[in-house]
Every structure is written in structure tokens, then in C-alpha cells.
C-alpha positions as CSV (number, residue, x, y, z in Angstrom):
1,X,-7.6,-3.7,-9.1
2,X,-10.1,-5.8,-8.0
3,X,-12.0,-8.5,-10.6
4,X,-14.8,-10.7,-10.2
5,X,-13.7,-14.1,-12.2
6,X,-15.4,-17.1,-13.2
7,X,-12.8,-19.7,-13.3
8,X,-13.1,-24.2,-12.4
9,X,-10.2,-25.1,-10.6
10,X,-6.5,-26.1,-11.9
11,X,-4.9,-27.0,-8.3
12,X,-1.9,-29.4,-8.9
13,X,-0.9,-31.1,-5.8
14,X,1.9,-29.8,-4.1
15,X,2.8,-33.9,-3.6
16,X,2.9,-34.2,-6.9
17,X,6.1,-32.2,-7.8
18,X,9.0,-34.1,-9.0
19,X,11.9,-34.6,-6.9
20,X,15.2,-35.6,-7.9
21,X,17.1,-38.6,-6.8
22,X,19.8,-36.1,-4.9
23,X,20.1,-35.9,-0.7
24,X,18.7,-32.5,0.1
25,X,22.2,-30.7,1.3
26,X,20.0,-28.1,3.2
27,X,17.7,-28.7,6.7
28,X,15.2,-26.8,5.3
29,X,14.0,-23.7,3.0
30,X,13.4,-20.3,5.1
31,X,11.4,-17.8,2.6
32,X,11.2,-14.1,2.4
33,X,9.4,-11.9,-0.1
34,X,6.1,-10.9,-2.3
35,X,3.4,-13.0,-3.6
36,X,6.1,-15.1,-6.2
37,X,7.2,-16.7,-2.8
38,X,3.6,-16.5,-0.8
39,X,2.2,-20.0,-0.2
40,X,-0.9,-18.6,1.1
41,X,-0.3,-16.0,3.7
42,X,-2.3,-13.3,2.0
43,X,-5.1,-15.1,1.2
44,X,-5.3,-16.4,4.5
45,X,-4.6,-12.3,6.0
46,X,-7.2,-11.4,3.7
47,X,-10.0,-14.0,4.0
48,X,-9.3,-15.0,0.3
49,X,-9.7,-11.7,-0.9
50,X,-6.3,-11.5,-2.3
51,X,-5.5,-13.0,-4.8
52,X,-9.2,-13.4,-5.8
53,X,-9.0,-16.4,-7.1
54,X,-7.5,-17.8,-3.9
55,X,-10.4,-20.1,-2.7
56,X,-11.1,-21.2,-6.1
57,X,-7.8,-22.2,-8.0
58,X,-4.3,-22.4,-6.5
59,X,-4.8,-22.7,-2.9
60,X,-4.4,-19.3,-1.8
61,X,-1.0,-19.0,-4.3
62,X,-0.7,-15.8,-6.9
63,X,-0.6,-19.1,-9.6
64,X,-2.8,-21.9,-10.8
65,X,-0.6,-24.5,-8.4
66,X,3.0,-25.2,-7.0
67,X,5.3,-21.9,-6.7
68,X,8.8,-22.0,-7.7
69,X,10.0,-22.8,-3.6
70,X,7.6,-25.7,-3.6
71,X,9.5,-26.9,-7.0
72,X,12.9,-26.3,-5.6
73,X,12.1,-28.3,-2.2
74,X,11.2,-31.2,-4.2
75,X,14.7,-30.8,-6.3
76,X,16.5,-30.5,-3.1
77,X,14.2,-33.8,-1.4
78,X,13.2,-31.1,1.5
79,X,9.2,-31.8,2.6
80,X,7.2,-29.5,1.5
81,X,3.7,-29.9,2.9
82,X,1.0,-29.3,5.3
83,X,2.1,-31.7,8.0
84,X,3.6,-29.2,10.6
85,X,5.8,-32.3,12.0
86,X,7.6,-32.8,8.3
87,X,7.1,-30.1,6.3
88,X,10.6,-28.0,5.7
89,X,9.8,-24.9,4.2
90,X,9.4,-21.7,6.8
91,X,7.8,-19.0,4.8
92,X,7.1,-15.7,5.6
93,X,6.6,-14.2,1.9
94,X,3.5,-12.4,1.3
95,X,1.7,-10.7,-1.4
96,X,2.2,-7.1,-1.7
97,X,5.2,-6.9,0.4
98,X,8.2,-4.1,-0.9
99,X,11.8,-4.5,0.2
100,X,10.9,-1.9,3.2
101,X,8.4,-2.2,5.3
102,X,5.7,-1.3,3.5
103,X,2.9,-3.3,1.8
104,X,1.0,-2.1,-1.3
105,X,-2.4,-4.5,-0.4
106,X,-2.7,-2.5,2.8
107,X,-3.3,0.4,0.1
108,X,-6.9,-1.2,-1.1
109,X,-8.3,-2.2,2.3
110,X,-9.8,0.7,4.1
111,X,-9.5,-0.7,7.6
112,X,-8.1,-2.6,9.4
113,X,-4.1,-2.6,9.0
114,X,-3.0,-6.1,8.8
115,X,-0.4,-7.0,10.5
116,X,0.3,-9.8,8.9
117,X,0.2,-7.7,5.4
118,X,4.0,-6.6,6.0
119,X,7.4,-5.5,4.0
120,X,10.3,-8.1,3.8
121,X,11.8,-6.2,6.5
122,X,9.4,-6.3,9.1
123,X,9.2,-10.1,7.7
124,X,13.2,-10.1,8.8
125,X,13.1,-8.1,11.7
126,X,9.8,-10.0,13.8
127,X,11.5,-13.7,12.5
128,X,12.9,-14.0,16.1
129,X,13.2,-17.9,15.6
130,X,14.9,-19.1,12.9
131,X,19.1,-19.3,13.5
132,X,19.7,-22.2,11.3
133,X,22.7,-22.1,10.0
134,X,22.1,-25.6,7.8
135,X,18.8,-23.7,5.9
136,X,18.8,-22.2,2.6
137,X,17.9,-18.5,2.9
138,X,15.7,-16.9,0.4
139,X,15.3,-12.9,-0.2
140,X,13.1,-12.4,-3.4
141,X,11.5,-8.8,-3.3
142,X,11.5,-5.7,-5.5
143,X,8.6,-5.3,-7.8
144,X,6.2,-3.6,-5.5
145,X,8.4,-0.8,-4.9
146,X,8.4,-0.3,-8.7
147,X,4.9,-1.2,-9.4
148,X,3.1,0.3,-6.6
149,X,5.0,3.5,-7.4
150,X,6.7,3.5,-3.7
151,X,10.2,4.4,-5.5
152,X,11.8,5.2,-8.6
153,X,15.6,4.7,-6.7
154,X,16.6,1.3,-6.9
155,X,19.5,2.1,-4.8
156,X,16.5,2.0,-2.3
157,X,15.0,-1.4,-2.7
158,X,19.0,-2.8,-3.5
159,X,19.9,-1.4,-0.2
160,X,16.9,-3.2,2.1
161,X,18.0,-6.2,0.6
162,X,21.8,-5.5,1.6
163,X,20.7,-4.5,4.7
164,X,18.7,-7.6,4.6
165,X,20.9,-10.1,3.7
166,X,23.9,-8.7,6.4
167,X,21.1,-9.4,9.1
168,X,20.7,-13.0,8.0
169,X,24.1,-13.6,8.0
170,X,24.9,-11.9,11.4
171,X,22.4,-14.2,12.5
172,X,24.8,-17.2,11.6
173,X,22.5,-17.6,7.8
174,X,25.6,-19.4,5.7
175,X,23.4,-20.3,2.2
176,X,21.8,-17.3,0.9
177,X,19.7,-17.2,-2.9
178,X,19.0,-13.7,-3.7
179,X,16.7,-13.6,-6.7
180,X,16.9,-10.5,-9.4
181,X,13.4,-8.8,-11.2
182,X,12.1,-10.2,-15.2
183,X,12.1,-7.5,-16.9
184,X,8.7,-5.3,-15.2
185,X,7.8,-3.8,-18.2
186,X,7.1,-6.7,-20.6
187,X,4.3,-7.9,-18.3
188,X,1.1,-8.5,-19.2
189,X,-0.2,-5.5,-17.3
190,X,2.5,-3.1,-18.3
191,X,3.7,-4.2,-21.8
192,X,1.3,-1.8,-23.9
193,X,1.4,1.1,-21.8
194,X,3.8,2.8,-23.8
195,X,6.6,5.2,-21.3
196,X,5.6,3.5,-18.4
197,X,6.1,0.0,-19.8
198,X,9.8,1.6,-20.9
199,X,10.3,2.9,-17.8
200,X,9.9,0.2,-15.5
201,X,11.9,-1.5,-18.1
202,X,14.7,0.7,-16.7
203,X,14.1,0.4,-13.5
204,X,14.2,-3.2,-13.8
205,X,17.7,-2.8,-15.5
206,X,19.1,-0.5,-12.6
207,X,17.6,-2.5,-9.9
208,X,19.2,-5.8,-11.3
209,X,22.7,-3.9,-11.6
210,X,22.8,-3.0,-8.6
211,X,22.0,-6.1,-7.0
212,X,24.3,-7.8,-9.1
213,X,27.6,-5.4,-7.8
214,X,25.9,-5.6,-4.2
215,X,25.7,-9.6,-4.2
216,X,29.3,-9.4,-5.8
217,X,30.8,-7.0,-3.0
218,X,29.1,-9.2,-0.5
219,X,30.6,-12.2,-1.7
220,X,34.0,-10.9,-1.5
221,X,33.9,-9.6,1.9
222,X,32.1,-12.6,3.3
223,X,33.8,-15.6,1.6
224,X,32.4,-17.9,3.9
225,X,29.1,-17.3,3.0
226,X,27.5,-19.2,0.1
227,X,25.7,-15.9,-1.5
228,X,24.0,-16.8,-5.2
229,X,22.2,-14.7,-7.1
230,X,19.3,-16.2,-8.9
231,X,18.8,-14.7,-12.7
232,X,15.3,-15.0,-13.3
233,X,15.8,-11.9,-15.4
234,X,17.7,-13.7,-17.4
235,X,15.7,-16.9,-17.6
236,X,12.5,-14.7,-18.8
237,X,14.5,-13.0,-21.6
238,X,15.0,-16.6,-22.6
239,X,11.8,-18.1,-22.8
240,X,10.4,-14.8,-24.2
241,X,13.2,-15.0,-27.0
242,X,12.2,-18.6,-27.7
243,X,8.9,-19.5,-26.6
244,X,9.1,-23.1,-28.1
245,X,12.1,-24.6,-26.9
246,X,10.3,-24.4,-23.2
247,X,6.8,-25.5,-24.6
248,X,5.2,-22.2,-24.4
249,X,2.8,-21.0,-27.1
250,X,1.9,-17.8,-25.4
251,X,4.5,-15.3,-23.5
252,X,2.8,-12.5,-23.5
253,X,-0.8,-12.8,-22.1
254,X,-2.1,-14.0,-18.9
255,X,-4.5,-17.4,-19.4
256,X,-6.5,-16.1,-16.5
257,X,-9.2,-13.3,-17.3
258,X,-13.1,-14.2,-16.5
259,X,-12.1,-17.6,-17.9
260,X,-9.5,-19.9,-17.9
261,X,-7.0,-20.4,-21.1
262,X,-7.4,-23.7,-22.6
263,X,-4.1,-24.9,-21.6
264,X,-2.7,-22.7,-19.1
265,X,0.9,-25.1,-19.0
266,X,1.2,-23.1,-22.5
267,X,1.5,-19.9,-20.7
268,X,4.2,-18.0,-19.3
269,X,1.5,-15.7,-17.2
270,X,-1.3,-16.8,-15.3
271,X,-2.9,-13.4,-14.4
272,X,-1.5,-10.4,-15.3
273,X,2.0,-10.4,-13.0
274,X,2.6,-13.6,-11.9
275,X,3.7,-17.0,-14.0
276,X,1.8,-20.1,-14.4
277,X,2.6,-23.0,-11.9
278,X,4.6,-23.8,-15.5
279,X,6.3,-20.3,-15.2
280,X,7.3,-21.5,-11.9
281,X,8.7,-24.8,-12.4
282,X,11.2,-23.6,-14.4
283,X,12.5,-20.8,-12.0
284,X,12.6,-23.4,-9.4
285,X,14.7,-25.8,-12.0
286,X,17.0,-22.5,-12.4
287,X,17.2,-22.5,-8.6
288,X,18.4,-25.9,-8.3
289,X,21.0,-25.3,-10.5
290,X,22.3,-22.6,-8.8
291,X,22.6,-23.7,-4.9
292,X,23.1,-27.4,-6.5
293,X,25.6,-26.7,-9.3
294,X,27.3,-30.3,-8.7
295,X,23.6,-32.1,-9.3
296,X,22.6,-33.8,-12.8
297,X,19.9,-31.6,-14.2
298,X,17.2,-32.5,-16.3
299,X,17.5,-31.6,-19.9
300,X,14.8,-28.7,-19.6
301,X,16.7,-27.4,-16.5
302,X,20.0,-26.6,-18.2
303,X,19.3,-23.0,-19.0
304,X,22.5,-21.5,-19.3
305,X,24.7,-19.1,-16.9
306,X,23.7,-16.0,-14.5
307,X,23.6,-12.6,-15.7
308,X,26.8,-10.7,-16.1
309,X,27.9,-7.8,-17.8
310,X,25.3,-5.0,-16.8
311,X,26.7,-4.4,-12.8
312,X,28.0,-1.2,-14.1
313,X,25.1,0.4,-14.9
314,X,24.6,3.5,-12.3
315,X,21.9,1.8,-10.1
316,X,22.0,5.0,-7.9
317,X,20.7,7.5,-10.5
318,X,17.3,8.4,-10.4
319,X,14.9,6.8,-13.2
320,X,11.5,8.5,-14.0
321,X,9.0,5.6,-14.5
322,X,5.9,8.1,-15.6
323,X,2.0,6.9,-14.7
324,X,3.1,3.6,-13.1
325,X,0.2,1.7,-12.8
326,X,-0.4,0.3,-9.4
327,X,0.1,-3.6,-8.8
328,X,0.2,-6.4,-5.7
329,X,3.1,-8.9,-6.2
């Protein structure tokens, strides 16, 4: 859905994230997913058109500054900038991308298809370059299948990210971070809409399951692999539970609308899916944790252990998410 906003610009530098005194113990970040991993790909596919604030506030992120990747390449001391000859992260996240090969921007533009508008699949299966077996892998996809109503099996989304993940590591990929789904129906856009907000809760639920037995099976039969699962699930439930104790005043409304929130580091959302740079900050504190369990974390960083429990759910069932309401991530 498209908006015309009025907004004044919030970019924080990407130069100024912090970075810890640690020796990055990775050559570099290589990045596949949706627009809570793009750095600017669809904005740049889509002359700025998506997100629609792109030319105005987060240069061409789905956030009012740094993303989570951008945090946690600053934790680990791996440049992250626009200097082709330095810069360390290889990203090939972009908005709108599904686990398949599908994209649900390529839905609201008429024509032409763009190529560079692709699934995580196609973003695995046309990276021809990249066999570094010193990088940190990322695979962070899901929430378009559920919110752009391509599927209501997560067995389907959990297994293009098995698939996913067995082509990395048959490419020689020996750090992998697999990231789960908050919870997709206590978003801004989906909380009050009643059985569809409950059912994507579900979804969310099966698909995290699932992942959570498919990264545990993995880990088991390739032992030399260094597979984490990252519980952003799990992290959200947190903050949403207790608001204060991260120095959020608002969890449940997005600062952006035709104006900007007063202070948008006081909100979990920034539009009506994705976090505030804020939001992302801590997800990329989470992430160092997890890849860098040895490191000394800040206080605001320790935010307890990954998800457990719930692998049993039947992932493979079909859920009925009625009148899901169609979104870009």
C-alpha cells in the first residue's frame, strides 16, 4: 500500500555505530533476505519508490538509519561502508523477497519485472562469487510468504531455507546465523485485525518450530559447521513484555505516519513492519552474542538465551491465516 508522507530526515551515520573493542573473528558479513536485511537494493531497483521514504530518511533502508547487519559489523570490527575497497559486508537482501523465488514488490509494479526484485533463492542461486569459507553467512527470510499470502505451509518457507542453508555449506559456508520471525501478528499492521492478526500469530509459531528442529537436525549432521539460530522471536516478546527496561515507551505503533514521532529511539516500529534503527540495534546486539558468545557484552546486550521448548509443534500442518493483508518486508 502505497503512502504519500511528509517526513524531515533522521539518517544516523552508518560511521557512527559503536564498535566493540573485540578482533572481528569473521572476513566479512555475506547477507541474504527481505527488507530487515536490505541496505538499499530496493530503493535503488525501484528508483526510491520502495520504501517511500527511501530518498528522504534512512538512505534507501525499510528504517529511520543503521539496520541490525550494519550494528553487528561494527560489534564484530568488520567495515561497513560505502568504500568498495574496505567495506565488508556483501549484501544481497532485498525488500519484498520470500524464501522462494518470488517477490511480493513485483506484485504492485505493473511492468517491468525487476530483476533485481528477487526471492532469497534466486539471491542464493545467481551469488556465483562468494566461496568464503572465513565469512559469516546470513539467511533471514519468512514474513513475505506469510504476509503477502504466498503460503499458509510453513513447512514451505522452513524447507527453502534448508535447502538454502545445505547450498551454502556445500559451497564450503562454515559460520551460518539463521534468524527466526517476531511474532507477525502483533505488528503494527496486523495487531487489530482480529483472526488474521491470530492467525499469522500461528503461522509465526509453526514457522519458528520448524526452523528451530531443522537448524537442530542440521547441526547434528554437520558438526563442523557453526549453524546459530538467531531468536529475534524471542527478543520481541521481551521488549514487548517490558517496554522500559530497553527504553521504549511505545511497542506497539509505528512513529512514522504523514509525520514523524517525536522521538522515534522510543519506538519499537518505525512504519508499520519494520523496527526503528533502535529496534535494530538491539537485534544486532542479540546477534553478537550469539556468533560471539565468548565476547564481553554491554549491559543492554545481555538479553537472555535462544528459544527452546516449542520445536515440537507440527510445523508441517496446515494453518488457515483468513484475509491476510498484503505487506513488503
Amino acid at each position: 500500500m502505497k503512502r504519500h508522507l511528509i517526513i524531515t530526515g533522521l539518517v544516523v551515520a552508518a560511521s557512527s555505530l559503536p564498535v566493540k573493542a573485540i578482533a572481528a573473528t569473521f572476513s566479512q558479513l555475506v547477507v541474504y533476505g527481505d527488507s530487515l536485511s536490505d541496505l538499499g537494493r530496493a530503493a535503488a531497483a525501484t528508483g526510491g519508490a520502495a520504501p517511500p521514504y527511501s530518498n528522504v530518511v534512512g538512505g534507501g533502508r525499510f528504517s529511520n538509519g543503521p539496520i541490525w547487519v550494519e550494528y553487528l559489523a561494527a560489534s564484530l570490527g568488520i567495515p561497513a561502508n560505502g568504500n568498495p575497497a574496505t567495506n565488508r559486508i556483501t549484501n544481497f537482501a532485498v525488500g519484498g523477497a520470500t524464501t522462494g523465488t518470488a517477490n511480493t514488490i513485483q506484485n504492485l509494479i505493473v511492468t517491468p519485472i525487476i530483476p533485481a526484485l528477487n526471492g532469497i533463492q534466486q539471491q542464493i542461486t545467481n551469488d556465483n562469487a562468494v566461496r568464503d569459507r572465513d565469512a559469516l553467512y546470513i539467511i533471514w527470510g519468512g514474513a513475505n510468504d506469510y504476509l503477502g499470502n504466498v503460503t499458509t505451509d510453513p513447512a514451505i518457507p522452513v524447507g527453502n531455507l534448508f535447502a538454502d542453508i545445505n547450498t551454502l555449506i556445500d559451497r564450503g559456508a562454515r559460520n551460518i546465523l539463521v534468524p527466526n520471525l517476531s511474532d507477525l501478528g502483533a505488528l503494527p499492521s496486523t495487531r487489530n485485525l482480529g483472526t488474521t492478526a491470530i492467525g499469522l500469530s500461528s503461522l509465526t509459531a509453526a514457522h519458528n518450530a520448524g526452523l528451530a528442529t531443522t537448524i537442530a537436525n542440521l547441526k547434528l549432521a554437520k558438526p563442523t559447521v557453526n549453524l546459530n539460530l538467531l531468536d529475534v522471536n524471542g527478543l520481541f516478546n521481551r521488549i514487548v513484555t517490558n517496554p522500559s527496561s530497553f527504553e521504549f515507551t511505545d511497542v506497539t505503533t509505528q512513529c512514522l505516519t504523514t509525520t514523524v514521532c517525536a522521538n522515534p529511539n522510543a519506538n519499537l516500529f518505525w512504519d508499520d513492519i519494520h523496527p526503528t534503527t533502535e529496534g535494530h540495534r538491539l537485534i544486532g546486539e542479540l546477534a553478537f552474542n550469539t556468533v560471539s558468545p565468548t565476547a564481553v557484552p554491554e549491559p543492554i546486550a545481555i538479553l537472555g538465551s535462544l528459544m527452546a521448548g516449542s520445536a515440537a509443534i507440527a510445523f508441517k500442518r496446515k494453518l488457515k491465516a483468513a484475509n491476510v493483508d498484503r505487506h513488503d518486508i
